[in-house]
N, C-alpha and C positions, 0 to 999 in steps of 0.2 A: 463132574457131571452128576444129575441126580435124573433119578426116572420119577415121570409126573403122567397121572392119568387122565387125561380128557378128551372131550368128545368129538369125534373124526369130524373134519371138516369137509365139506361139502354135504353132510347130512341134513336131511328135509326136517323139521318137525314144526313144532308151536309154540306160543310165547303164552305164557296161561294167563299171562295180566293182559292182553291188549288181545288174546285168542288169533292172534294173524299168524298164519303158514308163511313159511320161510327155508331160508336156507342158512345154514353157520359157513360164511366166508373168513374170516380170522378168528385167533384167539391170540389175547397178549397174557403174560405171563410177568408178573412186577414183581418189584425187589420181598417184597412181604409171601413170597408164594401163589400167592391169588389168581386162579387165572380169569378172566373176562372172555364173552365171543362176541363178535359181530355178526349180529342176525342180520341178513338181508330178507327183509319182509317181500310176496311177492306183488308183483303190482307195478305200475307205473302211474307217473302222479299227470296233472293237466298237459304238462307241456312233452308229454311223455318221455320222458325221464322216469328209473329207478325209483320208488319212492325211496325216502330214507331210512339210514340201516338203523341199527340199534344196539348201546351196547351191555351186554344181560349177562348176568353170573347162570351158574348153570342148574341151580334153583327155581327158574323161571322158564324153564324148557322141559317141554315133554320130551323125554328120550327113555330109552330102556340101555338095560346094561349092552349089549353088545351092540351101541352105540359109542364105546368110549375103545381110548387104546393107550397103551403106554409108550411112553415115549423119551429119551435123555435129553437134556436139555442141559446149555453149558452155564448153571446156576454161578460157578464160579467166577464168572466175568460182569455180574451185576455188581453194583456199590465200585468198579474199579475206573479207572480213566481209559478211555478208548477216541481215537482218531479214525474219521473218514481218510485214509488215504486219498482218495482224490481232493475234496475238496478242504483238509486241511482243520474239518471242523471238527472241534474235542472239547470232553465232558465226560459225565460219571456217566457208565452205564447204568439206567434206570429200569428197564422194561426192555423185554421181547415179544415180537410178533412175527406170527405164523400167518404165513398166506394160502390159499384155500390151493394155489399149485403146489404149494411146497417150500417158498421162499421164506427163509428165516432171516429179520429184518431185528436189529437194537436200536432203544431208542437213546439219545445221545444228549443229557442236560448240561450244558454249559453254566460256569459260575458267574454270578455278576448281575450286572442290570444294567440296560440299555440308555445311556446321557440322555438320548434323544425324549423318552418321556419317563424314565424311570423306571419302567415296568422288568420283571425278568428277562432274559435272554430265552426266544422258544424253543423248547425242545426238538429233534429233527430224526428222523427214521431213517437207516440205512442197511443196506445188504452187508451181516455180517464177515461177509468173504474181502468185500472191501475195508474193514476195517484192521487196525491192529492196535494193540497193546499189550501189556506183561500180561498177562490172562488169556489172550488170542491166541490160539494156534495157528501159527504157519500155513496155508495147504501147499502142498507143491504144487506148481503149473498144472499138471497131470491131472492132482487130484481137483485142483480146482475147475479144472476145464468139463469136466465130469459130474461134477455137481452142477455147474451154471445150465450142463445139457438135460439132466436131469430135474434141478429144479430153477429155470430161470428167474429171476428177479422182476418184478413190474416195474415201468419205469415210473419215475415220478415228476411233479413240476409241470410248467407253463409248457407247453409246444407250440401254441398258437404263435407268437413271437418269431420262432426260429421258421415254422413254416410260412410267415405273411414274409421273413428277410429270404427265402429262398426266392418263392414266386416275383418276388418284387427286388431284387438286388438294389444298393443303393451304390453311384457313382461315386466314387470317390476324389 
């Protein structure tokens, strides 16, 4: 574990290149140290939608110091191999990201390159709690059930899919 200082998430401030208020919804955390945040600028765009977030080192934000906190972070499981438990997918850990509730999420790069057009295999984010590797700790049931109440996970992925096969069951 190392302790790393940056700036509390959900904090309001400004982006001083583009001057738009906002808010800091993540920060990831990559193998070099670095941390990045995701500003969500305020607004909505035509179709009223979010506009789009942005992602800014912390050089580009008005903040004052007691806008930051410290915080431990399991540095040691970056550069290692780690597995989604559920879905079986594994890679180096590369990067961490923090969600604006609390959810601590790795991002997972698989080796190789895809037959189909050659390109890499894409990188995939998951709730740390669901992974495992020589690096990962354990929780117990206990402790994990206690954490997900505390800090739940967002889910991710398509749902439209699963909710047009509910409304709509197909015959078999």
């Amino acid at each position: 574990m190392a302790k790393i200082k940056v700036i509390k998430l959900g904090t309001r401030c400004k982006d001083k290149a583009t001057e738009l208020m906002g808010t800091l919804t993540h920060w990831m955390y990559n193998m070099d140290g670095h941390v990045d945040y995701l500003f969500q600028p305020k607004g909505l765009d035509t179709e009223g939608q979010p506009v789009d977030k942005l992602f800014l080192e912390a050089d580009r934000l008005r903040v004052t110091e007691k806008d930051f906190e410290e915080i431990e972070v399991p540095v040691e499981i970056l550069g290692t191999q780690v597995t989604d438990k559920a879905s079986g997918f594994t890679g180096m850990a590369v990067a961490f990201i923090r969600h604006i509730n609390g959810c601590f999420h790795v991002f997972i790069q698989p080796k190789g390159l895809l037959s189909k057009n050659n390109s890499p295999v894409k990188r995939c984010e998951f709730d740390l709690r669901g992974c495992e590797g020589k690096k990962i700790k354990e929780l117990s049931e206990a402790a994990k059930k206690k954490s997900q109440e505390k800090n739940p996970s967002p889910a991710r992925g398509n749902f439209n899919k699963v909710i047009a096969l509910e409304k709509f069951p197909q015959k078999i």
